[in-house]
N, C-alpha and C positions, 0 to 999 in steps of 0.2 A: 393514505396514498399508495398504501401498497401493492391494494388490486389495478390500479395505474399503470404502477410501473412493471408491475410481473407482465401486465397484458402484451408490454413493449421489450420487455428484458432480451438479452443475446442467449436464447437458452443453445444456439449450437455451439457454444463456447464451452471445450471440455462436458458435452452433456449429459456424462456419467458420473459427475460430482455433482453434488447437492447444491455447496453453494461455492462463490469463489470470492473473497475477501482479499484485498490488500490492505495491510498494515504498517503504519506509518506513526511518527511525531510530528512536529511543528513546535519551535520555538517564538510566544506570542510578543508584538513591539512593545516598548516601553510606555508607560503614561507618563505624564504629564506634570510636573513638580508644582501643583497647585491647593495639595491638600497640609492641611498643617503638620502630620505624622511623618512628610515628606517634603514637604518647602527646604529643609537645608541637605539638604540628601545631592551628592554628588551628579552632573549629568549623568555620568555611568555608572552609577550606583545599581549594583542588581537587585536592591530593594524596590527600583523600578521596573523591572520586569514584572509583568502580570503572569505569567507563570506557559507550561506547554499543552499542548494535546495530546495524546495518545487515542489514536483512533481507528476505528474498521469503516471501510469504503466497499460496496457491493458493487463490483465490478461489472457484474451481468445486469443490474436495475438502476445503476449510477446513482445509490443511494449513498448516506451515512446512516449506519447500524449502531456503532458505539463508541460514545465519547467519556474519555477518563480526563478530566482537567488536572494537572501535577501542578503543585507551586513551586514545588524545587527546581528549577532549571537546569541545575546542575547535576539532576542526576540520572545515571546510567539510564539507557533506552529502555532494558531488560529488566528494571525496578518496575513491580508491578503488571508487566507485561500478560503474568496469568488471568490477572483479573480482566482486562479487555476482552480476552478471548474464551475464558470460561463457559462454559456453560451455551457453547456455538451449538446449532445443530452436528451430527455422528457425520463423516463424510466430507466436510469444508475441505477445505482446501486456501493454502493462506501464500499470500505474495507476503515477502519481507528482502530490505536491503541488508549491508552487511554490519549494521548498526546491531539489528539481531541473534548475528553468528553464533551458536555457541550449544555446545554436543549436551549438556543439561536439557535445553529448549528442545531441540532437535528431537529427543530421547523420549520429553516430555510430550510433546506433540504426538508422536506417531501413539504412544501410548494411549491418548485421549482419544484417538480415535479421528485426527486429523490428516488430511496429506497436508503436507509440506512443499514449497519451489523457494530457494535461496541459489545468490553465486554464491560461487567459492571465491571463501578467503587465501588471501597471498600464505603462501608458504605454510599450509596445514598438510599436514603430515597424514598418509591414507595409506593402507593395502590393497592390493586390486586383488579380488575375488574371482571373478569371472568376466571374460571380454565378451561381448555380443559382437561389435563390428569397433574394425580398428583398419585405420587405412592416413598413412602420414602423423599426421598434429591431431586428427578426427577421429575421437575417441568416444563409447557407448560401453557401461563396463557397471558392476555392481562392486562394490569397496565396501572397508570398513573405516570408518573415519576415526584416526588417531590410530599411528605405527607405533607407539611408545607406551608401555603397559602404564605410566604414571599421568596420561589423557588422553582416553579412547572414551567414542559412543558405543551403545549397548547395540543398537540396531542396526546392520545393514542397507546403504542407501545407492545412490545409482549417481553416478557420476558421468553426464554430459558436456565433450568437449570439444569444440570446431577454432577453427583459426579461419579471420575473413579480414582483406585489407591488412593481415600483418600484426594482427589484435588477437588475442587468446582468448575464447570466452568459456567460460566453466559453471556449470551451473549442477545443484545437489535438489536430488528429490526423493523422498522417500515411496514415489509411485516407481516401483522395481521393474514392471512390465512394460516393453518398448510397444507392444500393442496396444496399451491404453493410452500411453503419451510417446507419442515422436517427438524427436530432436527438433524436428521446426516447430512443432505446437509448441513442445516447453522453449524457444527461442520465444517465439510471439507472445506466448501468458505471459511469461515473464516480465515482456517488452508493454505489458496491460498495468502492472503493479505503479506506473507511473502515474496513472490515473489519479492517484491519491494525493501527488504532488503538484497535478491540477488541479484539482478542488480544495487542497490548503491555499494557494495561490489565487480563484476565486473567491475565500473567504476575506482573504486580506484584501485583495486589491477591485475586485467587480463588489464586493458588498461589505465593506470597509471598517472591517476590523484591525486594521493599521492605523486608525485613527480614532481613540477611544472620546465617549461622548464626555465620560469622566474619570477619574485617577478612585472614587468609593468604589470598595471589593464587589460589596452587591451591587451596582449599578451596572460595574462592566460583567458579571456573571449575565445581567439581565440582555446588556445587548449583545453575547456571547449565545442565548438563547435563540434571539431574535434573528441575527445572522446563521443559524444552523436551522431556522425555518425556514428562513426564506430561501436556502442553499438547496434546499431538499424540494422547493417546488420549480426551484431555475435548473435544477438538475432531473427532474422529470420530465420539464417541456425541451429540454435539450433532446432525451433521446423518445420522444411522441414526435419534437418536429422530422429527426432523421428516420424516423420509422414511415413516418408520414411524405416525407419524399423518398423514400427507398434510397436512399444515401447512407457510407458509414458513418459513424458517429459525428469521430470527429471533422465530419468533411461539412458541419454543422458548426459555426464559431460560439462559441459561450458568450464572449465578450461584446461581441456584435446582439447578441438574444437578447444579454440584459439591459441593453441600450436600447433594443427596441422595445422591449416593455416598460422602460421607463417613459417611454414618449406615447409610447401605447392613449388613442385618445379614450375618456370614459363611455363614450355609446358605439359601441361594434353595430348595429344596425341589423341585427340577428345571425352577425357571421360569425361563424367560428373561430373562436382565437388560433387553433392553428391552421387552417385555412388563408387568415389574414398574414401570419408570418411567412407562410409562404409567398404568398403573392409579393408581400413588401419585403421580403430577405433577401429576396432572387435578386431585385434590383439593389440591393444594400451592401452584399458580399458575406447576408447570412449563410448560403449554402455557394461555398467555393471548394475546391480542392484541400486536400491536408497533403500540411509539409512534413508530417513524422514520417520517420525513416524505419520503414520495414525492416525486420532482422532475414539477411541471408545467412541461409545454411547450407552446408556443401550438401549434392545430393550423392547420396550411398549407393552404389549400383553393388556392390557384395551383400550376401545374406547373410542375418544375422543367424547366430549359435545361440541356440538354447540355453538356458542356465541347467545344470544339473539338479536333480529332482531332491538330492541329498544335501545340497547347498543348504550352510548355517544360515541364519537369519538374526539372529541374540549374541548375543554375549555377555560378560560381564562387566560392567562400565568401570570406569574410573575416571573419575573430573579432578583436574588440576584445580587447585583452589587458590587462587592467586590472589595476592596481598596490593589491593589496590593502594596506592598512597597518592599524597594532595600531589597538582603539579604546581602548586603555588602557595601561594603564604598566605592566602585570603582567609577572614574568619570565616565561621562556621556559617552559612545563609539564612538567614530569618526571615521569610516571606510575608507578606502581609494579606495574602489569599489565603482561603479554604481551598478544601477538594472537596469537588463534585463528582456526578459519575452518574448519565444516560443510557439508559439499555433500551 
């Protein structure tokens, strides 16, 4: 499906990066106490949990690229997270929430040869380097992240900050140049990384993997498979049907698509499937307005200041290495899944 979807992809989104991925978890619902390994097993017994996802979403082709299935539920987002993203094309460029945060990762990435877009976490501690434009609360500045020699990043990143409605928003990239990304592009990519949190949400709830066929490992691996093929062909006609009405994506409802290809009759009559959705969406409220809320950004009428030509870019790192402990008294997890892992 690839040639598919590149033919319809957003290539004017950022279209001097290669590719643009957000990156996400999901925690999958429980089964069902009907297998005997699990008949006296508590309702909330997290032996029930089927385990999470760890996954790359292609934001410009509305695809899924890679799926890491974890059976620990319980653990950190950042366990294993290199292995998702290993081995991406030179040039990505990755959405992450603050689930992610963390000047290791950060350090690591840019090394690999990725850009990076995250918020900023509450109360991290940064030096400012160099201000491009600064005007009130609206800030555009190159930093070093971590003011305390015992957890600092190695690398120099760029710190974008506007205040809208009384809200602070902060956002870290390690794309240094305000010519390649502005403050409302990185507002809006940003405001893309949620993409991901739609299509976990169409895996659970439009092709319904919130309700497993069985509680055996390999049976729900199997329809774990089945829902990530069919996601990937619902997420293709998603953006073929908005390419095909010159509408934005989401002005295309998903939930309305897979409803009508569910009713979809077997003899098209030599019409095109998306020709037919058209015609029957219009009147359905397949193609309606979208209610997401565009990010404002204050507009900058000052010019920005150049970075000095001698500005550091490196340093020497040092990572706090901090002593996770339980927050509970729960034994150790024994899960009853494998891991898998899709490229």
């Amino acid at each position: 499906m690839h040639a598919q979807t590149q033919a319809v992809a957003q290539c004017d989104l950022l279209p001097w990066v290669s590719h643009i991925f957000a990156l996400d978890q999901t925690t999958l619902d429980a089964v069902q106490r009907r297998m005997q390994d699990v008949r006296d097993e508590a309702v909330d017994s997290p032996r029930l949990l089927v385990g999470r996802l760890a996954a790359l979403f292609d934001v410009r082709r509305q695809q899924w690229v890679r799926i890491l299935f974890r059976e620990d539920v319980f653990a950190n987002e950042k366990l294993l997270v290199q292995d998702v993203v290993r081995g991406l094309p030179a040039g990505s460029l990755l959405l992450a929430d603050l689930g992610y945060f963390s000047f290791p990762w950060f350090d690591w990435l840019t090394d690999q040869g990725f850009f990076w877009l995250s918020r900023m976490r509450e109360k991290t501690s940064y030096q400012i380097l160099h201000v491009f434009v600064q005007h009130g609360t609206t800030l555009d500045a190159l930093i070093w992240l971590g003011a305390y020699r015992a957890d600092r990043c190695a690398h120099r990143v760029r710190l974008i900050q506007f205040e809208h409605h009384g809200k602070l928003y902060q956002y870290l990239t390690n794309i240094c140049e305000p010519d390649r990304l502005s403050m409302s592009e990185a507002a809006r990519l940003y405001a893309r990384r949620w993409e991901i949190e739609l299509a976990f949400k169409a895996l659970k709830c439009t092709l319904g993997i919130r309700v497993w066929w069985s509680c055996d490992p390999l049976l729900v691996l199997q329809q774990l498979f089945a829902a990530f093929i069919l996601a990937q062909v619902l997420h293709a006609l998603h953006a073929q049907v908005a390419f095909a009405a010159q509408v934005p994506l989401f002005d295309v409802s998903l939930p309305v698509l897979a409803t009508l290809l569910a009713q979809a009759p077997t003899r098209s009559d030599g019409q095109p499937l998306i020709q037919r959705l058209l015609e029957v969406g219009r009147r359905q409220g397949l193609i309606r307005p979208s209610r997401r809320i565009e990010p404002v950004v204050p507009a900058l009428l000052r010019s920005y200041a150049p970075a000095p030509p001698d500005l550091p870019t490196i340093r020497t790192p040092r990572y706090a290495h901090r002593i996770h402990q339980s927050r509970s008294d729960r034994p150790d997890f024994v899960p009853r899944f494998f891991t898998f892992i899709v490229i």
